[in-house]
C-alpha positions in Angstrom: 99.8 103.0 105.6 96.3 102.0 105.3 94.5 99.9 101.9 92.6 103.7 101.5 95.9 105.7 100.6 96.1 103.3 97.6 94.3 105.0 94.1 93.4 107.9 96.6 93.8 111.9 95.7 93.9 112.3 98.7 95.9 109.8 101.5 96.7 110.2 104.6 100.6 109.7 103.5 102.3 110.7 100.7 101.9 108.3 98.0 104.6 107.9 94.4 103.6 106.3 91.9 106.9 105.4 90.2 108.6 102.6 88.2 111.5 100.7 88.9 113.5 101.6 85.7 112.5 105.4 85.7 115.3 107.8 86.6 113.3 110.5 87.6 111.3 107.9 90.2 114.8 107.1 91.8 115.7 110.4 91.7 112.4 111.7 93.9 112.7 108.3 96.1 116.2 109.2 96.9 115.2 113.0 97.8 112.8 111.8 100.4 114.8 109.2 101.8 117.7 111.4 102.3 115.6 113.7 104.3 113.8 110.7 106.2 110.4 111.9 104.7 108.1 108.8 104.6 106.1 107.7 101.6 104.4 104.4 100.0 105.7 103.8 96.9 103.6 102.3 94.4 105.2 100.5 91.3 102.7 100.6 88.4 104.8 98.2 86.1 103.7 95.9 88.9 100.3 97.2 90.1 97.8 97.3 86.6 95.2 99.2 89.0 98.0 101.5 90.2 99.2 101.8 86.0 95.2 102.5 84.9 94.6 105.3 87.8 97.8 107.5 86.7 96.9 107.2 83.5 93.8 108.6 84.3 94.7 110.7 86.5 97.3 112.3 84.1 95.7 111.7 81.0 98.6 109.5 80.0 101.4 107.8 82.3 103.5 110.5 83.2 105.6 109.0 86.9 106.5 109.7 89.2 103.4 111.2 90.1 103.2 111.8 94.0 99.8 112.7 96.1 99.8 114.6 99.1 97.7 114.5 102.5 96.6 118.2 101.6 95.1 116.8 98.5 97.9 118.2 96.3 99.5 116.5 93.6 103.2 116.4 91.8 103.4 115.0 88.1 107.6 114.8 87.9 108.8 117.3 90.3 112.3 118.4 90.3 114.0 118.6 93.5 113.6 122.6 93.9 109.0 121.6 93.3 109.5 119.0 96.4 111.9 121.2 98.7 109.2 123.8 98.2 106.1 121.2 98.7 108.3 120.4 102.3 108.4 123.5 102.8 104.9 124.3 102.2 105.7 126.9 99.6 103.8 125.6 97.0 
């Protein structure tokens, strides 16, 4: 995963914003993990950049929030919204 994925609508990988004591971040981590689908994670309680461009991005903080290479974007899917992302359904 290249610097250029980092703050990037667009990377070349998917890309979660998360936080380490959100539920709904372990929750989406755990999904692609148990599938084998790999993604940076990006902690925003530890990364002020990566905290400033989700809340501009989403107009508040709102995590996890996940980019994909197709220049898509997820603002705290539930399972079903990321099986269908996969899937290219959506």
């Amino acid at each position: 995963m290249s610097e250029a994925d980092l703050y990037n609508r667009q990377p070349s990988k998917i890309v979660m914003y998360s936080a380490s004591w959100c539920p709904d971040c372990r929750r989406a981590k755990a999904f692609f993990e148990t599938r084998g689908v790999e993604y940076l994670d990006v902690d925003i309680g530890r990364d002020s950049e990566a905290y400033r461009f989700i809340e501009k991005t989403t107009r508040r903080v709102r995590i996890p929030t996940i980019f994909f290479p197709d220049g898509t974007m997820l603002i705290e899917p539930s399972n079903e919204m990321l099986t269908a992302k996969l899937e290219n359904r959506l």
